[in-house]
N, C-alpha and C positions, 0 to 999 in steps of 0.2 A: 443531086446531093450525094456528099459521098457515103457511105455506109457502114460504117465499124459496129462492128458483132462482136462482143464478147459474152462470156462466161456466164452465164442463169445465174443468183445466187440466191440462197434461201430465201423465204417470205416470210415475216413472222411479224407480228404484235396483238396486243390484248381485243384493240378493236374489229381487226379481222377475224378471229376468233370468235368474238361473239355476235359477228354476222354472218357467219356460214355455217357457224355449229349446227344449225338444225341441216345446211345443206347437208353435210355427210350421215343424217341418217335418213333424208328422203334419197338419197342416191344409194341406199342401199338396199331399194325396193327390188324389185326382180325384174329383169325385162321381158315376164309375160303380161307383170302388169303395166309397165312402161306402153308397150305397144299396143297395148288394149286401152292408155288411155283413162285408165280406172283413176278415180280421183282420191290424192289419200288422206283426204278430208272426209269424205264418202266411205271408203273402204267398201262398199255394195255397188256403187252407180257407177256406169261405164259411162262416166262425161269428159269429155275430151279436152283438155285444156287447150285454152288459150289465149296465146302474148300478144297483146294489143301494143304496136308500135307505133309514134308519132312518124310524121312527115309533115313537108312543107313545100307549096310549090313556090315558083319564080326563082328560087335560089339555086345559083352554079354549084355552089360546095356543097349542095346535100346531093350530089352526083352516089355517091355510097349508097345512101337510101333508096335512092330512086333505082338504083341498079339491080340492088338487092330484093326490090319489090318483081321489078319487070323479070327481071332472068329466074327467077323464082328460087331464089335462094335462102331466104329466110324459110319457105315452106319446106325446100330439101332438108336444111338443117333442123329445124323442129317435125319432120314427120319420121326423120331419125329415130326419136324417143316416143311416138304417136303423138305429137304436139301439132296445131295449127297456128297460122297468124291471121290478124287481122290488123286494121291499119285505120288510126286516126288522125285527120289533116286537123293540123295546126294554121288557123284561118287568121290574118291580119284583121285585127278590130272583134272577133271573138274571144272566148277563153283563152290565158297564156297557158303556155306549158304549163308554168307550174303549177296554175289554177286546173289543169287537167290529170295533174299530177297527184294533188292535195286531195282530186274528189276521188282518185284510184279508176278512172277511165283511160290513162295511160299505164304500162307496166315497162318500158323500154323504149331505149330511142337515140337521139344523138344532136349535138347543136354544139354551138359556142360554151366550154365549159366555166370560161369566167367571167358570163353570163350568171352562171348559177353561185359562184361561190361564197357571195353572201346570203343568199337565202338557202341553200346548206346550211351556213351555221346556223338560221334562224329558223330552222329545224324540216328545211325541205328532204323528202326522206328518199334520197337517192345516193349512189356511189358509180362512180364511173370503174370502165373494165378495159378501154383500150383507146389508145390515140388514134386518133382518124384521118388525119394531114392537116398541114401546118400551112402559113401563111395567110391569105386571101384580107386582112384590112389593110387600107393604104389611110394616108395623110397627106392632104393636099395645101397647097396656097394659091393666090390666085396666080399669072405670070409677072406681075407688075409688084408683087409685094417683097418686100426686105426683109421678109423671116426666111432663112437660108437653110437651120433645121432647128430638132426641137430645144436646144437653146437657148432658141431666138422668142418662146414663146411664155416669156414673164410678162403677165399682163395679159394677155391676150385672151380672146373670144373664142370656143371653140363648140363649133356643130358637131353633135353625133346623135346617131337614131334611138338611144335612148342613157338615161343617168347612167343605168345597170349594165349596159350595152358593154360586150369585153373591148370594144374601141377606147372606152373609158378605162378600162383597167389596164389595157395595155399601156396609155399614153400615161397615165400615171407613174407607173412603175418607170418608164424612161425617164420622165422627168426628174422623178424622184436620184435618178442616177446620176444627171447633171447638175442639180443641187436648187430644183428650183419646189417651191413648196407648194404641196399639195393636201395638207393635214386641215383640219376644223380647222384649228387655231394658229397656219401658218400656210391659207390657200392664195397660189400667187399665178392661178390662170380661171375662165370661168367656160363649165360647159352647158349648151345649151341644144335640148334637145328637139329636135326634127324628124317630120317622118323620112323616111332613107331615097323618097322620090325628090324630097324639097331642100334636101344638102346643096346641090349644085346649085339650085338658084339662089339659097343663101349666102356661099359664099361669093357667085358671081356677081352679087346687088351687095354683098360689102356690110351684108348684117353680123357675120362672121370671120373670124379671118383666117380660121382654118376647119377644115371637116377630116371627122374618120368614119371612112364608111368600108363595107365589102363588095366584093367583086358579087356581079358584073356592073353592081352602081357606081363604084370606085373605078372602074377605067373607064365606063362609060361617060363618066363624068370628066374625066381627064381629056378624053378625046372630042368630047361636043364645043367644053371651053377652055383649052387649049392650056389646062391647070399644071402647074409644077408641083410632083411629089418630094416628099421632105422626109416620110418615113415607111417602109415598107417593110409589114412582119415577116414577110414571105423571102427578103434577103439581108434583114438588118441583125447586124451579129448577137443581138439579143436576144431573139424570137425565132431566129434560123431552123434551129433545132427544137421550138417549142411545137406541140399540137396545139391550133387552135380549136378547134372540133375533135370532140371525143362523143363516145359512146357510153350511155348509163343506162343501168336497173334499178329500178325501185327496192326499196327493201322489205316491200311485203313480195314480191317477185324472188328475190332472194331467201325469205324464209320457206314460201311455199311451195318451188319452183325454180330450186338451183339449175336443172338441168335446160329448164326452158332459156336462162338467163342465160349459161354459157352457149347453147345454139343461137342466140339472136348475133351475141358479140361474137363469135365465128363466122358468121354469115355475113354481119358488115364489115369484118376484116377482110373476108375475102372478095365483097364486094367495092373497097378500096382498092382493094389491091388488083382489080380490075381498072379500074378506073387509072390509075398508074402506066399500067400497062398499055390500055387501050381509050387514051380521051376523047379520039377524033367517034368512036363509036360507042361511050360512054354521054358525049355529047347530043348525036343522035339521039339514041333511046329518049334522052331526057326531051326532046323539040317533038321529036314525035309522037309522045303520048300525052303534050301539051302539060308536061311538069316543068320548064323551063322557055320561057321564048327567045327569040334571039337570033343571028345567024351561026350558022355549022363553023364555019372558020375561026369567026370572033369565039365561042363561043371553046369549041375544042383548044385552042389554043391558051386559054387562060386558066382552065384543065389541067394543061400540060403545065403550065407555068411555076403550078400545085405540084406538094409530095405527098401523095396518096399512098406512102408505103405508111402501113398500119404499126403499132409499137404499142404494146400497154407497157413495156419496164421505162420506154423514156415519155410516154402518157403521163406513166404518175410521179415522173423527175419533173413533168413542167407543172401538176400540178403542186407540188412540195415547193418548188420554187414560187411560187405567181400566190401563193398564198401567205408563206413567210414576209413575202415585199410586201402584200397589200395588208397585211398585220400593222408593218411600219408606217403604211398608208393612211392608217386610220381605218381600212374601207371592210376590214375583221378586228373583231373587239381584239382589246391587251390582253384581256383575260383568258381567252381561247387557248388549249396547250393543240399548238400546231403536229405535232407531234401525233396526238389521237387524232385531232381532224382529215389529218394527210392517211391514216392505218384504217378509218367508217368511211372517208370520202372516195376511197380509193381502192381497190378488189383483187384477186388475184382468186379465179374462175379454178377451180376442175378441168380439168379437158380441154382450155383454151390455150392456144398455143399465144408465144408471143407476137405473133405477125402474121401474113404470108404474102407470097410474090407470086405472081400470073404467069406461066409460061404458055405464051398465046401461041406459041406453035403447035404445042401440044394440048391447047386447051386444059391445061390442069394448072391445079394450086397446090403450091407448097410449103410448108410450115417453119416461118422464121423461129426457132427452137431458142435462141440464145439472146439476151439481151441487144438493143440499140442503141447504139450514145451516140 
């Protein structure tokens, strides 16, 4: 993908303000107490905090997390400050996220963020801090079918792995651009949701006639039944430049624990941007510590196929954007001022830079400083 960097520009609004104001007076604790770990809740007791991050196995795209766990780079950057990590798996048919989220057993993490954007507005209490990489859902049909692209799909049946699922939000939003309705009171396609193993044979038996799923089920499924894709975030000029997977902090994480927050999202920026760099062995790690199955080639290559270069100023243009549309969606109330949602939903860290790039010859990371458009 190509790259244009330009010029940092200020940050500002009411809603950022009143989520980090406490940050700037916990960061101006001392770093004897920093390193000691002293809690400044406590102000006596040398308890050592710590950032409890989700993860998820089976999935290609949480390559970031998985990186950031294995190379030990969430520990590097929170023992920085004297902070620790610890890490909670996000288990299919257990708790969701955001029900881990809600009881305060998660503090940080990363997934699908328009996944979350309407339970955001209905008061999930999180703000994202950095885009993650872009593309990985596709849009299939079967080979013998007449819908050519999304178009073609007025009336139509459509499989995804869940209502809320950002498959859904994304395909709306296109459709919405071709002029076909997708409102309460003017929907003119129907989705229907599957677990993400049972897409393919729905649409292969004809229960569906299109599915949006992610990789590695989305090619896998292309490749067992020989499916024609119709939509692809990861090249369609819509979504090219969007993040689908970002990075968030809670905002009790945020009030108590600014500094903790900006070391997680440094850590999986920089463990993006490993993965960029390096997916044939971002791939590995992931097979070999039984976070991902699959084979090495399939498996690196669809990695690569990914922009793992990190970006929170064009993170929160795709979030500004994907929220405005799905307002006219229906799928966020009328009443919502976009404006503050986009300034609490959305963060700009201390100390985090806006990016960074691997130079694997030299084993170092370095700090994309400037905006990404």
């Amino acid at each position: 993908m190509t790259k244009n960097l330009f010029r940092l520009s200020a940050h500002s609004g009411a809603g950022l303000a009143l989520l980090i104001a406490s940050a700037l007076v916990i960061c101006s604790c001392s770093k004897k107490d920093n390193a000691a770990g002293t809690s400044a809740s406590s102000g006596k007791n040398s308890t050592q905090k710590v950032v409890r991050i989700n993860y998820q196995t089976g999935t290609l795209c949480a390559a970031p997390v998985h990186i950031a766990m294995k190379k030990g780079l969430f520990e590097e950057e929170l023992a920085k400050i004297g902070q620790k990590a610890e890490y909670v798996n996000v288990v299919e048919g257990g708790p969701t996220l955001a029900e881990l989220i809600g009881s305060g057993k998660v503090d940080a993490g990363y997934g699908l963020y328009a996944t979350q954007l309407q339970a955001i507005e209905n008061g999930l209490p999180i703000s994202y801090t950095s885009g993650i990489h872009t593309g990985c859902t596709k849009y299939y049909v079967r080979a013998d079918s007449d819908i050519q692209s999304v178009k073609d799909l007025r009336g139509k049946k459509i499989g995804v792995p869940g209502l809320a699922d950002s498959s859904v939000m994304n395909l709306k939003r296109k459709l919405l651009d071709v002029g076909i309705g997708v409102t309460a009171d003017n929907n003119e396609v129907e989705f229907l949701a599957y677990s993400s193993s049972d897409l393919a044979i729905a649409l292969n038996n004809g229960a569906v006639d299109v599915i949006g799923a992610h990789d590695p089920v989305a090619t896998r499924g292309e490749l067992a039944y020989g499916f024609r894709k119709i939509l692809d975030t990861g090249t369609d000029e819509k979504f090219v430049h969007e993040y689908c997977c970002q990075q968030f902090v809670t905002h009790k994480l945020l009030k108590e624990n600014p500094e903790g927050a900006a070391a997680v999202t440094r850590a999986l920026q920089k463990a993006s941007a490993f993965v960029e760099a390096e997916p044939v062995e971002a791939a590995r790690i992931q097979i070999e510590n039984n976070l991902v199955s699959g084979d090495l080639d399939f498996n690196s290559k669809l990695l690569d196929e990914l922009d793992f270069i990190p970006s929170r100023s064009l993170g929160k243009k795709t979030f500004e954007a994907a929220a405005k549309q799905l307002q006219v969606a229906g799928i966020l109330k009328a009443e919502t001022d976009i404006e503050k949602f986009v300034e609490t939903g959305y963060i700009e860290l201390p100390g985090v830079p806006d990016g960074y790039i691997y130079d694997s010859e030299k084993g170092e990371y370095i700090e994309i400083t400037e905006p990404r458009a």
